[in-house]
BALOBA-1460 file (C-alpha; in Angstrom, 3 decimals):
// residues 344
<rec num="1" residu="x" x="6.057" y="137.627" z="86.475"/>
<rec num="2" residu="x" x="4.356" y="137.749" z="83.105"/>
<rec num="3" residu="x" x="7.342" y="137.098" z="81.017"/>
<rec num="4" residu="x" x="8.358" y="134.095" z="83.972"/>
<rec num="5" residu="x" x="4.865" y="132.512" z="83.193"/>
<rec num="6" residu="x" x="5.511" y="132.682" z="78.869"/>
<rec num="7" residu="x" x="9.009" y="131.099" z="79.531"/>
<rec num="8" residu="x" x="7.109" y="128.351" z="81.144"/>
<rec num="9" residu="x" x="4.099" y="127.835" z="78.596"/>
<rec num="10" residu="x" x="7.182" y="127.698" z="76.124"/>
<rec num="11" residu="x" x="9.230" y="125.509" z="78.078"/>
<rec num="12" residu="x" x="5.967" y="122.891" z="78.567"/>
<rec num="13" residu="x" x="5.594" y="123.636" z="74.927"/>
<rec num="14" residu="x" x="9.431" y="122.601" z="73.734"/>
<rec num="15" residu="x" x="8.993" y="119.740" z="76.225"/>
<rec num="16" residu="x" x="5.818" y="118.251" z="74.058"/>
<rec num="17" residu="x" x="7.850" y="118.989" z="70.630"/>
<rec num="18" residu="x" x="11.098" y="116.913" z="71.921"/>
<rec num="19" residu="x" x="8.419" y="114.346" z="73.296"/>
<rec num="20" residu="x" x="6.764" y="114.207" z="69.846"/>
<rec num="21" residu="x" x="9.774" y="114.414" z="67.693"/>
<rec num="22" residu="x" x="11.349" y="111.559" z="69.422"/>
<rec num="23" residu="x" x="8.306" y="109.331" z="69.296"/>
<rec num="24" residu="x" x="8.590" y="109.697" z="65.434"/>
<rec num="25" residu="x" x="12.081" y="109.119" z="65.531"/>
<rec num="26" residu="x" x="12.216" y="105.910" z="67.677"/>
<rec num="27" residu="x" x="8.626" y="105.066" z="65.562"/>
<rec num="28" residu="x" x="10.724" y="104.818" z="62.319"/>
<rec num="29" residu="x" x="13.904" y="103.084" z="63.410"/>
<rec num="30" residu="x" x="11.113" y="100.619" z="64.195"/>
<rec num="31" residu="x" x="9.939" y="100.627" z="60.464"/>
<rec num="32" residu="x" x="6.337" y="102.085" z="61.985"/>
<rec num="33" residu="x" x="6.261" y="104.611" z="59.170"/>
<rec num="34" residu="x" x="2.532" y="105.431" z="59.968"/>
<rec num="35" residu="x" x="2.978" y="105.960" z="63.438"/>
<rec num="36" residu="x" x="6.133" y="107.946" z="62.818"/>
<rec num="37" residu="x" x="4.286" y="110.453" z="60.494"/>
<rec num="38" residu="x" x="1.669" y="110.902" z="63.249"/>
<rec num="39" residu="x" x="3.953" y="111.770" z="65.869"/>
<rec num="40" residu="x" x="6.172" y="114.486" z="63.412"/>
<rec num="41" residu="x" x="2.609" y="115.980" z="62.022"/>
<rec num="42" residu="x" x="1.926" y="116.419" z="66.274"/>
<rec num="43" residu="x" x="5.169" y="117.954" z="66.920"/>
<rec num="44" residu="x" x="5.097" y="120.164" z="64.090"/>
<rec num="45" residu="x" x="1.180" y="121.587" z="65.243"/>
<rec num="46" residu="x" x="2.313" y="121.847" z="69.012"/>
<rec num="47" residu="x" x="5.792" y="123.832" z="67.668"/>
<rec num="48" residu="x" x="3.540" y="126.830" z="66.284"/>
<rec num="49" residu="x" x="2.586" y="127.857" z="69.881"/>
<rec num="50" residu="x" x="6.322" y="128.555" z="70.334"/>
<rec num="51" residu="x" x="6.142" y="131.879" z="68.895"/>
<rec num="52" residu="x" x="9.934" y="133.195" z="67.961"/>
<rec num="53" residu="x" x="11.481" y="130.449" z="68.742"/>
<rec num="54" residu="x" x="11.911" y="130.050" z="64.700"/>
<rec num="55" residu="x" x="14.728" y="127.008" z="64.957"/>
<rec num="56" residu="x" x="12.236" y="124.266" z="66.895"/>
<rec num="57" residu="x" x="9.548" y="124.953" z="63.978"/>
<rec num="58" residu="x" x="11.825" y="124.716" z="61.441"/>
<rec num="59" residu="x" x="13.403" y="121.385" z="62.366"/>
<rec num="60" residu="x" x="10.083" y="119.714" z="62.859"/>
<rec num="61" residu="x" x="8.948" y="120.828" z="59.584"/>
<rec num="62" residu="x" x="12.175" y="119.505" z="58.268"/>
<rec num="63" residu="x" x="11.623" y="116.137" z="59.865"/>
<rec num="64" residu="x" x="8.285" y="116.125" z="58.403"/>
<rec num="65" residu="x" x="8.880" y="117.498" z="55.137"/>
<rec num="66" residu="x" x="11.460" y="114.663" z="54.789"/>
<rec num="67" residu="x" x="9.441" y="111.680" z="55.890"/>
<rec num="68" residu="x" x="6.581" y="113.133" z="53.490"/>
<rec num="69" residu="x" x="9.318" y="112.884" z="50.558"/>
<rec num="70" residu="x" x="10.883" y="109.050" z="51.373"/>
<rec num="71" residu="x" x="6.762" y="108.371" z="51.563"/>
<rec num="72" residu="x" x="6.749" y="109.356" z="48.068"/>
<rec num="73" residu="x" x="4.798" y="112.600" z="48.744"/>
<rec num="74" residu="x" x="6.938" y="114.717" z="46.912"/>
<rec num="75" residu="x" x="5.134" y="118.208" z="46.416"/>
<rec num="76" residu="x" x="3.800" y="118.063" z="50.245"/>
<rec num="77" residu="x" x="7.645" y="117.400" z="51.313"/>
<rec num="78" residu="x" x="8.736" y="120.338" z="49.639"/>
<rec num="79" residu="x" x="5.943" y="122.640" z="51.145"/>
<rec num="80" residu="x" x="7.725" y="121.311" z="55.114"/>
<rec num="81" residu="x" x="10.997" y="122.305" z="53.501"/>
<rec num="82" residu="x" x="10.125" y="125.730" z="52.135"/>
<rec num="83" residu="x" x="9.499" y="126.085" z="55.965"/>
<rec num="84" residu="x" x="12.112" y="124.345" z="57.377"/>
<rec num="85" residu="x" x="14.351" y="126.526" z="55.049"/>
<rec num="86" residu="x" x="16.594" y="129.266" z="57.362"/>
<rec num="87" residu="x" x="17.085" y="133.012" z="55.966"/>
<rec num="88" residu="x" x="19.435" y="132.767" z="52.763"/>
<rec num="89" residu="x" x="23.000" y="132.467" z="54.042"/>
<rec num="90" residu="x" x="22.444" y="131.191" z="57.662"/>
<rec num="91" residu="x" x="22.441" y="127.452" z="58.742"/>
<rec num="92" residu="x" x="20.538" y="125.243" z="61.235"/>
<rec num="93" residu="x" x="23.626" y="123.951" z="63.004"/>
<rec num="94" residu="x" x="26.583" y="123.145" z="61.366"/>
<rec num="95" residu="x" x="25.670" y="122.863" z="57.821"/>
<rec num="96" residu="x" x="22.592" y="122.645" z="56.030"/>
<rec num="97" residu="x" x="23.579" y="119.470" z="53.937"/>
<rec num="98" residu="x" x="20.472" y="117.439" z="54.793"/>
<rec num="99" residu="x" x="18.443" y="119.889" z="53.974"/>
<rec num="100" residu="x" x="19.512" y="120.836" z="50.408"/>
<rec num="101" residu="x" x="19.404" y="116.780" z="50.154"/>
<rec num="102" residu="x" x="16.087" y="116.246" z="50.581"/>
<rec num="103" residu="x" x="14.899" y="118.942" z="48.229"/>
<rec num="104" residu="x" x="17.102" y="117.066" z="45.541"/>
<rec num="105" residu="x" x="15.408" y="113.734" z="46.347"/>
<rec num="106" residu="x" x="11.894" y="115.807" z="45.958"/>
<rec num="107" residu="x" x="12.550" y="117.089" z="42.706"/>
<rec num="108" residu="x" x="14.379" y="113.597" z="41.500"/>
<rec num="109" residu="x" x="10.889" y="112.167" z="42.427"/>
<rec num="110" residu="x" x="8.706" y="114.788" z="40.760"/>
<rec num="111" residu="x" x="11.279" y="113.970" z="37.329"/>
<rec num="112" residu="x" x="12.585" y="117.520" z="37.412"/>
<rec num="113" residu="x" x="16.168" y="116.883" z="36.874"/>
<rec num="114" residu="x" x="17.858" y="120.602" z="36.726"/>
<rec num="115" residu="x" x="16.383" y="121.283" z="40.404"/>
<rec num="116" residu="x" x="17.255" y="118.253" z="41.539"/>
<rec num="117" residu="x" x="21.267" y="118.336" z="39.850"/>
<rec num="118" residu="x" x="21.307" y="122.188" z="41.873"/>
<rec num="119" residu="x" x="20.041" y="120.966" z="45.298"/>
<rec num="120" residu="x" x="22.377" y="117.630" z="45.277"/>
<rec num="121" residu="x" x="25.658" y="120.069" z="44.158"/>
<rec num="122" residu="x" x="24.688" y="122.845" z="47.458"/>
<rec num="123" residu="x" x="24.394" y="119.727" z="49.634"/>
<rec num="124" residu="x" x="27.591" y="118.170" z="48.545"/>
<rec num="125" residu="x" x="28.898" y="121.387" z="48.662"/>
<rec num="126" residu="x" x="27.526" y="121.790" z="52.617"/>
<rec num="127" residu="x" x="28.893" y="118.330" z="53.083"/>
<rec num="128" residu="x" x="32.442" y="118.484" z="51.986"/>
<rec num="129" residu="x" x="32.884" y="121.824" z="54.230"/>
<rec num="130" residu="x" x="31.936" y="119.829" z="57.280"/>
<rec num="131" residu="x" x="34.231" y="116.514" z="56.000"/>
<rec num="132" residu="x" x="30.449" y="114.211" z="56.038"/>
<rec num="133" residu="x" x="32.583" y="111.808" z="53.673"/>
<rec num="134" residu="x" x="29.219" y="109.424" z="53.778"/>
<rec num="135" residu="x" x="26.711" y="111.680" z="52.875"/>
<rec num="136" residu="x" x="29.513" y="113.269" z="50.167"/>
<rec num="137" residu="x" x="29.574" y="109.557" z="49.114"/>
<rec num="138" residu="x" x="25.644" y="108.868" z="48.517"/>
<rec num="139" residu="x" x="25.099" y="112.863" z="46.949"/>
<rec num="140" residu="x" x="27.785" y="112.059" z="44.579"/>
<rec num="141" residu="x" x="25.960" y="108.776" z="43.395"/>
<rec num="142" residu="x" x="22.849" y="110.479" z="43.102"/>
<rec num="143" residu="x" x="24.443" y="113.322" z="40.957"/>
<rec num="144" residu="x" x="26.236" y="110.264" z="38.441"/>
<rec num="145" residu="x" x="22.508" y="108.850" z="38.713"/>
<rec num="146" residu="x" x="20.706" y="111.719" z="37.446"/>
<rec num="147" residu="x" x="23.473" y="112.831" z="34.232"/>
<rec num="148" residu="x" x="23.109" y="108.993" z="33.087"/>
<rec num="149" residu="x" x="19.077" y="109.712" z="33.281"/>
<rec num="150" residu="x" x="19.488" y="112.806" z="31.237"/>
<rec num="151" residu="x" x="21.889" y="110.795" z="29.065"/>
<rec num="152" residu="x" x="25.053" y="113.175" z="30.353"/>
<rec num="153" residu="x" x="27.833" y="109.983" z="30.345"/>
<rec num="154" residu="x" x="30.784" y="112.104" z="30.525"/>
<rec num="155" residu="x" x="29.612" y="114.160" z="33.015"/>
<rec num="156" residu="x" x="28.264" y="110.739" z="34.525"/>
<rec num="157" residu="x" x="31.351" y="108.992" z="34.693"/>
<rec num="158" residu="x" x="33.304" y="112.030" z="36.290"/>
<rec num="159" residu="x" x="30.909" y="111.713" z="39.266"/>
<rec num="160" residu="x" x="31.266" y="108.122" z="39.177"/>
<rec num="161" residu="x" x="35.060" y="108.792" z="39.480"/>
<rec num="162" residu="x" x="34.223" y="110.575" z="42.837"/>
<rec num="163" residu="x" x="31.949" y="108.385" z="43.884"/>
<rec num="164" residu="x" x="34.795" y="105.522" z="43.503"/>
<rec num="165" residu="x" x="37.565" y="108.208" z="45.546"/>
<rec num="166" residu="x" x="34.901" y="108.498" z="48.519"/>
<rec num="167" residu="x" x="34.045" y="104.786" z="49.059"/>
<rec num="168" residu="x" x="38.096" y="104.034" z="48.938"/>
<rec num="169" residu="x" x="38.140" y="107.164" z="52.273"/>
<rec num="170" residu="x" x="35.361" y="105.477" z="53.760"/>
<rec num="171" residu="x" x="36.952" y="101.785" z="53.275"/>
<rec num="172" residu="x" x="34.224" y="100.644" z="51.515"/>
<rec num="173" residu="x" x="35.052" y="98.251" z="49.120"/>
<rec num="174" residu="x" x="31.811" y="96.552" z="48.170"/>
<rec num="175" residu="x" x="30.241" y="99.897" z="47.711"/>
<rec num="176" residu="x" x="33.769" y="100.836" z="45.590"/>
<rec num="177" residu="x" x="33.658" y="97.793" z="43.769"/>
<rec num="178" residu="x" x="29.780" y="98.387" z="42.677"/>
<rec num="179" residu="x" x="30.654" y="102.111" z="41.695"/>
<rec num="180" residu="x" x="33.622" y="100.336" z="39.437"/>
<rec num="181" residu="x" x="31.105" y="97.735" z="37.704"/>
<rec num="182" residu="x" x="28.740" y="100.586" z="37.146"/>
<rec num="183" residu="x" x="31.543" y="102.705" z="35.579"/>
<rec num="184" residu="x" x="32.530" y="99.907" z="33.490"/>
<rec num="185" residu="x" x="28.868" y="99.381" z="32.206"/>
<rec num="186" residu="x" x="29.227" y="103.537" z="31.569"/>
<rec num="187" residu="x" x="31.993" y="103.390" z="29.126"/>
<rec num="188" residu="x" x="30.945" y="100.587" z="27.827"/>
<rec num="189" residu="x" x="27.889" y="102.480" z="26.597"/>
<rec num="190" residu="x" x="30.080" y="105.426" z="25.678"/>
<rec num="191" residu="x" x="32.089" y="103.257" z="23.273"/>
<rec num="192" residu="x" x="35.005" y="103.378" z="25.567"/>
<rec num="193" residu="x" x="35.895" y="99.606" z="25.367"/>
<rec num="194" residu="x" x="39.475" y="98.579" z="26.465"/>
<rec num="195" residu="x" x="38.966" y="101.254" z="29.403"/>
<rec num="196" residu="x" x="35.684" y="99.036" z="30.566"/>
<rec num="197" residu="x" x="37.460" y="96.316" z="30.309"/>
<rec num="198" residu="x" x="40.101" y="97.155" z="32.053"/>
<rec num="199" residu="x" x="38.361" y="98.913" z="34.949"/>
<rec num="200" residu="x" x="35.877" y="95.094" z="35.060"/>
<rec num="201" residu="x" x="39.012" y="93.242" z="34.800"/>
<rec num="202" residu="x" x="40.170" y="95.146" z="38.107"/>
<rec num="203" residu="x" x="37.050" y="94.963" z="39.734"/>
<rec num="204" residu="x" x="36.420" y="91.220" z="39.355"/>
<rec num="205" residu="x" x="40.110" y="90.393" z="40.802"/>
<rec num="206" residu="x" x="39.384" y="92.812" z="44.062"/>
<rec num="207" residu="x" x="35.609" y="91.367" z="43.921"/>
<rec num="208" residu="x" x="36.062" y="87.801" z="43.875"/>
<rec num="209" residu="x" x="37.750" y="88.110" z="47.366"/>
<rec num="210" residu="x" x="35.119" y="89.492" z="49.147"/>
<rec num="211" residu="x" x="32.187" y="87.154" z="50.043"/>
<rec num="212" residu="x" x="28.592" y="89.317" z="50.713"/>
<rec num="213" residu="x" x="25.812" y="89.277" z="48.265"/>
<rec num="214" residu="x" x="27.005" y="93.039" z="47.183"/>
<rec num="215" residu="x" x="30.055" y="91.513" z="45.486"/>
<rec num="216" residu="x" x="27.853" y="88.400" z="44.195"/>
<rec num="217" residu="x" x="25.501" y="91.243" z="42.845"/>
<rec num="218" residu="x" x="28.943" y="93.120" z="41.677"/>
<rec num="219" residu="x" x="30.383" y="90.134" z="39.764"/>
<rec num="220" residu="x" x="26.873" y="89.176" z="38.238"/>
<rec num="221" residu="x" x="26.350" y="92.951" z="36.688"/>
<rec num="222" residu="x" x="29.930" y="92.261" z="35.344"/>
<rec num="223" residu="x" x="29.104" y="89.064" z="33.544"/>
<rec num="224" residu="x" x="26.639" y="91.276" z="31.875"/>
<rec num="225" residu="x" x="29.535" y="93.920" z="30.763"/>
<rec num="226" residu="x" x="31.587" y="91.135" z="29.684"/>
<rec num="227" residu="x" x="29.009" y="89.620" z="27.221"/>
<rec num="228" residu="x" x="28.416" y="92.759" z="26.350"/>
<rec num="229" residu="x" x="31.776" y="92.560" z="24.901"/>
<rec num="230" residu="x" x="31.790" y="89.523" z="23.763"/>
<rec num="231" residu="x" x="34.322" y="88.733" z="26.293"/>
<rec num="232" residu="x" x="32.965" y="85.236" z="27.180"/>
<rec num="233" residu="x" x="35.335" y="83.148" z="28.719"/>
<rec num="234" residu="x" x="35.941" y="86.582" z="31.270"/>
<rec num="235" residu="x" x="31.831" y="86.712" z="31.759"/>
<rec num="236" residu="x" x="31.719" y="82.862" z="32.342"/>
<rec num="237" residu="x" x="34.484" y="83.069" z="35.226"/>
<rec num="238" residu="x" x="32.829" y="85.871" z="36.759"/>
<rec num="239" residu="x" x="29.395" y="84.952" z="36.680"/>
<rec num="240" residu="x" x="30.197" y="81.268" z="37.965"/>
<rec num="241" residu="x" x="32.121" y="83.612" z="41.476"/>
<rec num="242" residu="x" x="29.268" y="85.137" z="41.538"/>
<rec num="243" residu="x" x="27.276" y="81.997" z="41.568"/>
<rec num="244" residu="x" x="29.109" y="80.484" z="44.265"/>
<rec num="245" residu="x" x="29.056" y="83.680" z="46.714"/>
<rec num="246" residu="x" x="25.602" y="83.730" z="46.289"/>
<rec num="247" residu="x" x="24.733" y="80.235" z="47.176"/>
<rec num="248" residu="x" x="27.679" y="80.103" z="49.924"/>
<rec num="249" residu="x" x="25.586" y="82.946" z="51.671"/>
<rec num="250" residu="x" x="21.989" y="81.594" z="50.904"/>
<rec num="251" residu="x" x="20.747" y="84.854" z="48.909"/>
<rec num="252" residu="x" x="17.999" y="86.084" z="47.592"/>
<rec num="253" residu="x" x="16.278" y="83.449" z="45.072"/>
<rec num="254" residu="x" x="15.347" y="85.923" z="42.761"/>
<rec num="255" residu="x" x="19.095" y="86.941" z="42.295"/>
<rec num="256" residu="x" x="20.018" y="83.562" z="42.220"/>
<rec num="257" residu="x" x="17.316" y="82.445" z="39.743"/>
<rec num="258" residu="x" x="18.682" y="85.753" z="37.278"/>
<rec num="259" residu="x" x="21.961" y="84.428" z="37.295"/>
<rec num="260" residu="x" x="21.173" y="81.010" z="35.869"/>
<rec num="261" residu="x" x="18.842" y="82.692" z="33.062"/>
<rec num="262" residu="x" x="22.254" y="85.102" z="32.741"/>
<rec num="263" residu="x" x="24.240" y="81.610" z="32.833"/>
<rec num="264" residu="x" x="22.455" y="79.611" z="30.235"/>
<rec num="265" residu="x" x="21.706" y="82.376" z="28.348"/>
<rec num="266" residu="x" x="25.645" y="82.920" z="28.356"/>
<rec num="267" residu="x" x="26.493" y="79.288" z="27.447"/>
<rec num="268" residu="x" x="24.068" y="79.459" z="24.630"/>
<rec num="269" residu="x" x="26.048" y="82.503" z="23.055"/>
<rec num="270" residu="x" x="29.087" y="80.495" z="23.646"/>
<rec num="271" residu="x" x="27.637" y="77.787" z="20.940"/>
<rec num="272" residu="x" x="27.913" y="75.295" z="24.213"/>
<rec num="273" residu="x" x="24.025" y="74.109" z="24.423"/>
<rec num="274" residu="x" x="24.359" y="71.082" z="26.449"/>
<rec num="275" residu="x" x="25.640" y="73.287" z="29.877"/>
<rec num="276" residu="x" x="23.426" y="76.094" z="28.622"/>
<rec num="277" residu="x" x="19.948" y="73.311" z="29.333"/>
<rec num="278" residu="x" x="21.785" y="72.531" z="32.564"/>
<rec num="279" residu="x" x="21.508" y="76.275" z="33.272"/>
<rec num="280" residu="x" x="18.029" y="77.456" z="31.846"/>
<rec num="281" residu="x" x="16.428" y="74.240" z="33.657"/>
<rec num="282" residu="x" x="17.960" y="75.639" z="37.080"/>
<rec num="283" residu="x" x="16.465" y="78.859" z="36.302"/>
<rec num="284" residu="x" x="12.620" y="77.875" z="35.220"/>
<rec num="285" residu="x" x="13.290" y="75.753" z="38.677"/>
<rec num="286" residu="x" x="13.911" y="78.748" z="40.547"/>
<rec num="287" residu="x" x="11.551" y="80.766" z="39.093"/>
<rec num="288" residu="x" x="8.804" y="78.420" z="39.570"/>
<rec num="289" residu="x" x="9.578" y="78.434" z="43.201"/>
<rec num="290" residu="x" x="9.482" y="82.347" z="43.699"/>
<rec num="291" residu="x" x="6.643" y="82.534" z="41.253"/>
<rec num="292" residu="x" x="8.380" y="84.549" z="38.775"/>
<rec num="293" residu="x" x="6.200" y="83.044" z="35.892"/>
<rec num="294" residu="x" x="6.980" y="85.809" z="32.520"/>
<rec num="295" residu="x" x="10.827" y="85.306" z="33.636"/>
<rec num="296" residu="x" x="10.103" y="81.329" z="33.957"/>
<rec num="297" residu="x" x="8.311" y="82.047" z="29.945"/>
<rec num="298" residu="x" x="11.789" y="83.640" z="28.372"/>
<rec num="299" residu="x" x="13.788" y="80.859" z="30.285"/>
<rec num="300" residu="x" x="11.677" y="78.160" z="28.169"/>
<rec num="301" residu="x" x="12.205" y="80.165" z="24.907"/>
<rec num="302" residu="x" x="16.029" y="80.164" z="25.630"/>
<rec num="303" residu="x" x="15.821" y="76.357" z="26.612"/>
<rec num="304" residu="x" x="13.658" y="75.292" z="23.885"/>
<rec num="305" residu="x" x="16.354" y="77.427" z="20.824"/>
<rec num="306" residu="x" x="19.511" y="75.535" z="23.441"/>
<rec num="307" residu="x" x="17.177" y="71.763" z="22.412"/>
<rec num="308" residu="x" x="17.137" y="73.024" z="18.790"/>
<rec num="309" residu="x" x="20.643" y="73.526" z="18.437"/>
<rec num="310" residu="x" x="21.201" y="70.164" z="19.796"/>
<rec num="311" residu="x" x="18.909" y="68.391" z="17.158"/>
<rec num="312" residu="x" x="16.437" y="67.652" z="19.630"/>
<rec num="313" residu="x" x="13.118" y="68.857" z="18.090"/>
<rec num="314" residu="x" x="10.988" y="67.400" z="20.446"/>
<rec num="315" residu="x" x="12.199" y="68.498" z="23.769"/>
<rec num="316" residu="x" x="12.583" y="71.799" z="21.753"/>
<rec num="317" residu="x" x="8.870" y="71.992" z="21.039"/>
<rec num="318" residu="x" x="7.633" y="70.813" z="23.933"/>
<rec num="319" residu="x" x="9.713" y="73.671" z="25.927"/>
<rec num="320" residu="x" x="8.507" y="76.223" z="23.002"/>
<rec num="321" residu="x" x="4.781" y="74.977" z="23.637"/>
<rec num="322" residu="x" x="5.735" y="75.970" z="28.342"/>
<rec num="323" residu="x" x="6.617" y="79.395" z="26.917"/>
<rec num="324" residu="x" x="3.421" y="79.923" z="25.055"/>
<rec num="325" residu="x" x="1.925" y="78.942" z="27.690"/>
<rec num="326" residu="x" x="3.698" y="81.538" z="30.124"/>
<rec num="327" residu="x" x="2.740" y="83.797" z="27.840"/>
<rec num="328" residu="x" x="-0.597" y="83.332" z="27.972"/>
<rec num="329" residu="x" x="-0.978" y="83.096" z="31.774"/>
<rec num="330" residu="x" x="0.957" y="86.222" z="31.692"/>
<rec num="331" residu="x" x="-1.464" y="88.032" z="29.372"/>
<rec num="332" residu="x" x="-1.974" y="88.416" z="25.583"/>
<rec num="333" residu="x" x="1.049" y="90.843" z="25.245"/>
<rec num="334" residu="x" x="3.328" y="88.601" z="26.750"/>
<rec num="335" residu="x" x="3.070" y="85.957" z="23.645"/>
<rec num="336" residu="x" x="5.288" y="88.616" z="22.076"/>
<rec num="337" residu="x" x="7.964" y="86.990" z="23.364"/>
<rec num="338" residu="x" x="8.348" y="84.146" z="21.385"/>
<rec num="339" residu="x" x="9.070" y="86.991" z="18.503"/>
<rec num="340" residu="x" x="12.246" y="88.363" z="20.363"/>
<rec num="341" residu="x" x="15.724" y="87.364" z="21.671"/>
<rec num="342" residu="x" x="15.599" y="83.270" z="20.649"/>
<rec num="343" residu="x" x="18.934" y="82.287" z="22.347"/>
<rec num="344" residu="x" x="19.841" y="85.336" z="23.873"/>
């Protein structure tokens, strides 16, 4: 009868922890981050009365270890998974992917890149053996993200190549055609020019037929590449797409009010100054509007340099005199700007 009354106390017990855990569970899907940490720190304290039943402890650790990380709370997330961790060479379940994830997001957090490249490649591992294509999708990004951090491009792009072959399973072409603009921008940097190129020239075809604001985000970042280049005419045509997804879908202003600083700024390299005014009064506009006043400050250098070029010394200085201005509303470091990037 003794060991009929334990199995109950447990059972009342396990009850309380399933109660708790999926409190915190419903609490987050309902963004109530506070209220979710409460309810996983409760399940966690009531799971220690459960004596051997190691697995229910370990998952609410786990859960609470991993809200403590996405909190920012790096070092306490790793002291949940330390316990959430099962005996070297077992496995909570199918696979212990999630797991090995989060202690690579810890260690990306506290900057230690080595710990955080080995947890990433045992979770990618753990998810390729179970076929998780999406989670093998967003490890792989994190592992191109951390070798371009610790300046590894070659490495870098060969996880970018993945990344690109798991979106294309998953039938994700946004997310494919972001990878591709990304890669581009990587061998761009690695000196690799007619390959960026050619991968941007792809990506802006596939791009410009897909309207969300990932692909107006997409064909923005490739404007960049192309100036980059010095491919103008090709950054024009695909910053202009990007310019009409974007406002066909009503965006977000502060994306919007970029790519008219990236437009004008654009025209201005191009040597045509009356469409680049057009452009870098849209963008002070914008910015005004979302209060983005140091942005609004460089747009008035880049207007006032597009005035000068056009022989129009007073509308120059007068937009010259704004940016000073900006500058000084924006603080005494901020008048540096008038030293840097006239026209660019």
């Amino acid at each position: 009868m003794l060991y009929t009354k334990m199995e109950n106390g447990e059972g009342d017990i396990a009850m309380n922890v399933e109660r708790f855990s999926k409190l915190g569970t419903e609490s987050l899907h309902r963004g109530q981050v506070q209220q979710a940490l409460e309810a996983f720190k409760n399940a966690y304290q009531i799971a220690q009365g459960l004596g051997n039943h190691g697995y229910m402890q370990r998952a609410c650790a786990f859960n609470l270890g991993a809200l403590l990380i996405s909190l920012g709370r790096f070092n306490d997330g790793l002291y949940y998974l330390n316990l959430a961790t099962p005996n070297e060479g077992c496995r909570d379940g199918r696979s212990n992917g999630d797991l090995f994830f989060n202690y690579g997001l810890a260690y990306e957090g506290l900057k230690n890149f080595p710990e955080s490249r080995r947890y990433f490649e045992k979770a990618l591992a753990e998810y390729i053996s179970v076929s998780n294509v999406k989670m093998e999708a967003d490890t792989t990004k994190h592992l191109g993200q951390l070798c371009v951090s610790s300046c590894l491009f070659s490495e870098a792009e060969a996880w970018m190549k993945k990344l690109i072959q798991a979106y294309e399973s998953l039938g994700n072409k946004e997310n494919c055609y972001q990878a591709e603009a990304e890669r581009a921008n990587l061998l761009l940097k690695m000196g690799r020019v007619e390959e960026a190129e050619e991968i941007a020239d792809d990506c802006m075809k596939g791009a410009k037929l897909l309207t969300t604001p990932v692909t107006g985000n997409v064909l923005n970042e490739l404007g960049l590449v192309y100036t980059q280049m010095g491919k103008y005419d090709k950054a024009l045509e695909s910053s202009q797409c990007a310019l009409s997804i974007l406002n066909s879908l009503d965006s977000d202003g502060n994306l919007i009010a970029v790519l008219y600083q990236n437009m004008g700024a654009l025209y201005n390299y191009m040597g045509r100054y009356q469409e680049a005014v057009e452009y870098h009064r849209l963008a002070i506009q914008k910015h005004a509007e979302l209060k983005n006043r140091k942005s609004q400050g460089h747009c008035f250098v880049n207007l006032g340099y597009a005035y000068s070029q056009l022989k129009d010394l007073n509308k120059a200085g007068e937009s010259f005199l704004h940016a000073v201005q900006a500058a000084k509303d924006c603080g005494k470091k901020h008048v540096a700007l008038l030293k840097k990037g006239v026209g660019s």
